[in-house]
C-alpha positions in Angstrom: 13.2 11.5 -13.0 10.6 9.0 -13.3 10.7 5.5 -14.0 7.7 5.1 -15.1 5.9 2.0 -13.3 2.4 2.5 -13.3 2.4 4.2 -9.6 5.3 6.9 -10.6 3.2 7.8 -14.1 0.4 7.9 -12.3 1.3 10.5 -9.3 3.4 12.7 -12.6 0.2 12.7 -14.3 -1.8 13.9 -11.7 0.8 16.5 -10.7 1.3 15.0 -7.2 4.9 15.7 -5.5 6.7 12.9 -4.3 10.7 11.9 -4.1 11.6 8.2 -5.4 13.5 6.9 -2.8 15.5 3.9 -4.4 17.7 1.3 -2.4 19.3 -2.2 -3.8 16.9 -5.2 -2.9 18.0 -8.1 -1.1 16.3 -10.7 -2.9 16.7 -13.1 0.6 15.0 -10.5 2.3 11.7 -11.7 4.1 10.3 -8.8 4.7 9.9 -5.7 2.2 8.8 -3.4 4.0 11.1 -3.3 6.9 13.8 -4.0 3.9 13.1 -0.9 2.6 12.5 1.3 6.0 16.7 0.2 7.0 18.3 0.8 3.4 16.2 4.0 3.2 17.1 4.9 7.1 13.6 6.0 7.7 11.9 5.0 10.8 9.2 1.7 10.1 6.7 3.9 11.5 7.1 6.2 8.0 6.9 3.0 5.1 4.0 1.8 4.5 2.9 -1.9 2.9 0.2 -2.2 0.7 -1.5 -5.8 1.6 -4.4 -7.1 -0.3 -7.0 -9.0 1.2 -10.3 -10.2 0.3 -13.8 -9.0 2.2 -17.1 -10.5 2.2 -20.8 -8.2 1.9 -23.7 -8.9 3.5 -24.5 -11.2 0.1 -21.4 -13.1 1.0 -19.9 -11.9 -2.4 -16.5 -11.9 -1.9 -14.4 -8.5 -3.3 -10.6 -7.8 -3.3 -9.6 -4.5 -1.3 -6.4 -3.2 -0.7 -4.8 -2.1 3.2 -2.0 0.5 3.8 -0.7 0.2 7.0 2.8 0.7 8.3 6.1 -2.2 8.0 6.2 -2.7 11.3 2.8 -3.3 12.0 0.4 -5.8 11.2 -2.9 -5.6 9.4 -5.9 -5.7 11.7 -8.6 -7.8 9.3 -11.6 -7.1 11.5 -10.9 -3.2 11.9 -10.6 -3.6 7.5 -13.6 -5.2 7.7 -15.4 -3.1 9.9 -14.1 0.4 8.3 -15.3 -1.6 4.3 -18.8 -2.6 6.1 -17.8 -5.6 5.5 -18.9 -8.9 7.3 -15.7 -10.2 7.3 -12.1 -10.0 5.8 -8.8 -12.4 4.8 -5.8 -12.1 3.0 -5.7 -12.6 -0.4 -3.6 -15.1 -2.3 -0.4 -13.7 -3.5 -1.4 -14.8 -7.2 -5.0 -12.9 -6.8 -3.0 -9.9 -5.1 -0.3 -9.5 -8.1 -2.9 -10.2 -10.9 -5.1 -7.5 -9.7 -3.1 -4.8 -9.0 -0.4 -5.5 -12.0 2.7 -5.9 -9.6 4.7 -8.5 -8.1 4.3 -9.5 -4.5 7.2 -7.1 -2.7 6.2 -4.3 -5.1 3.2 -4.0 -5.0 2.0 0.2 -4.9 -1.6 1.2 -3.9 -1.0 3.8 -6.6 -1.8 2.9 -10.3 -3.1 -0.5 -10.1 -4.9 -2.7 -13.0 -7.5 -2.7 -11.2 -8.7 0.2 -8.4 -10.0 -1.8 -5.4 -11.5 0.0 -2.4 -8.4 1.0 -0.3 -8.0 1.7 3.9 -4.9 3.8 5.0 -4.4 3.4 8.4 -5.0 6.3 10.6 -1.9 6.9 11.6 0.3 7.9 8.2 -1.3 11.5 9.2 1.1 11.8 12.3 3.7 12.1 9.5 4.3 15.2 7.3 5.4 12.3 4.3 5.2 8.7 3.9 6.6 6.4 1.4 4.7 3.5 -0.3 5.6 1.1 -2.8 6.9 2.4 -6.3 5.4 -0.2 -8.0 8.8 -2.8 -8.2 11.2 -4.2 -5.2 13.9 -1.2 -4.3 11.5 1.5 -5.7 10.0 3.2 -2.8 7.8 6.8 -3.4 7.6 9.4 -0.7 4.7 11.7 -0.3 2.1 13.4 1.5 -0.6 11.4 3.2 -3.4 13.8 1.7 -1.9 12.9 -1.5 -2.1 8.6 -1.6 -5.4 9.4 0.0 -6.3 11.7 -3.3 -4.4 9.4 -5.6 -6.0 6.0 -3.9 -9.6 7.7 -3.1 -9.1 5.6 0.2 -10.6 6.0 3.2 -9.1 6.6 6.5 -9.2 4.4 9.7 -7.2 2.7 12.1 -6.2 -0.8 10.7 -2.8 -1.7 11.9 -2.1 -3.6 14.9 
C-alpha cells in the first residue's frame, strides 16, 4: 500500500516495482542510513543516502545536485565533481538540501523531489539485484531495482563513494 510521500507516488505512477520497507526511527539516531540498514537487517552495502551538495561550472555558477551512494560509505566530492563536469563540489546546507528536494534532512528520497537536480548513483548499487533508498520520511525506506532509481532519477552512473 502506498503512503503516498512524493517518492512512493512517484515510482506508483510510473509503474516501477518496489517493496516499502518500514522500521520505527530512533529520533537519537545519528546516522540514518546505517539506522535504517540494522532495523531493516540489510547489509549497509544495500541502503543507499541521498546527500545533496552544491557544484560549481566553469562560470563559477554554483548549482545543487544530488549523490546516492551507500550508508556506510562516504561521498567522494571530487569524483561528483568530476562525473557532473564540474570544477568543484561541497555539501550543501541542510536548509538548501530540505528546501529543494521537499523533505526533511534524514528523509530525504532522490525520487520525487520539488525540484529534479542532476543526480550521481554510485557505481556500485549495480552489484545488487535491489537497493533501498529513502521513502521520502525517517523509517520509510523503498526497495528497488538499480535500473529503476536510475530511470526514475535520470542519473548518471559513476563511482562516488569512498
Amino acid at each position: 500500500m502506498a503512503t503516498g510521500t512524493p517518492a512512493t507516488t512517484a515510482l506508483t505512477t510510473a509503474g516501477i516495482a518496489f517493496t516499502e520497507r518500514r522500521y520505527s526511527h530512533d529520533p537519537s539516531s545519528s546516522s540514518y542510513g546505517l539506522e535504517a540498514a540494522n532495523a531493516l537487517g540489510v547489509e549497509p552495502a544495500r541502503v543507499f543516502k541521498t546527500l545533496v551538495a552544491q557544484i560549481e561550472d566553469a562560470s563559477s555558477t554554483p548549482t545543487l545536485v544530488v549523490g546516492i551512494v551507500p550508508v556506510d560509505r562516504s561521498l567522494d566530492l571530487k569524483a561528483l565533481a568530476r562525473a557532473l563536469k564540474a570544477k568543484r563540489a561541497a555539501m550543501a546546507s541542510v536548509m538548501d538540501a530540505e528546501r529543494s528536494s521537499g523533505y526533511v534532512a534524514g528523509g530525504i528520497s532522490p525520487i520525487g523531489q520539488r525540484r529534479p537536480l542532476a543526480t550521481v548513483l554510485d557505481a556500485s548499487a549495480f552489484e545488487h539485484a535491489t537497493v533501498l533508498v529513502s521513502g521520502g520520511q525517517r523509517g520509510l525506506d523503498i526497495e528497488l531495482a538499480p535500473a529503476d532509481l536510475v530511470t526514475m532519477t535520470q542519473a548518471s552512473v559513476a563511482a562516488i563513494a569512498t
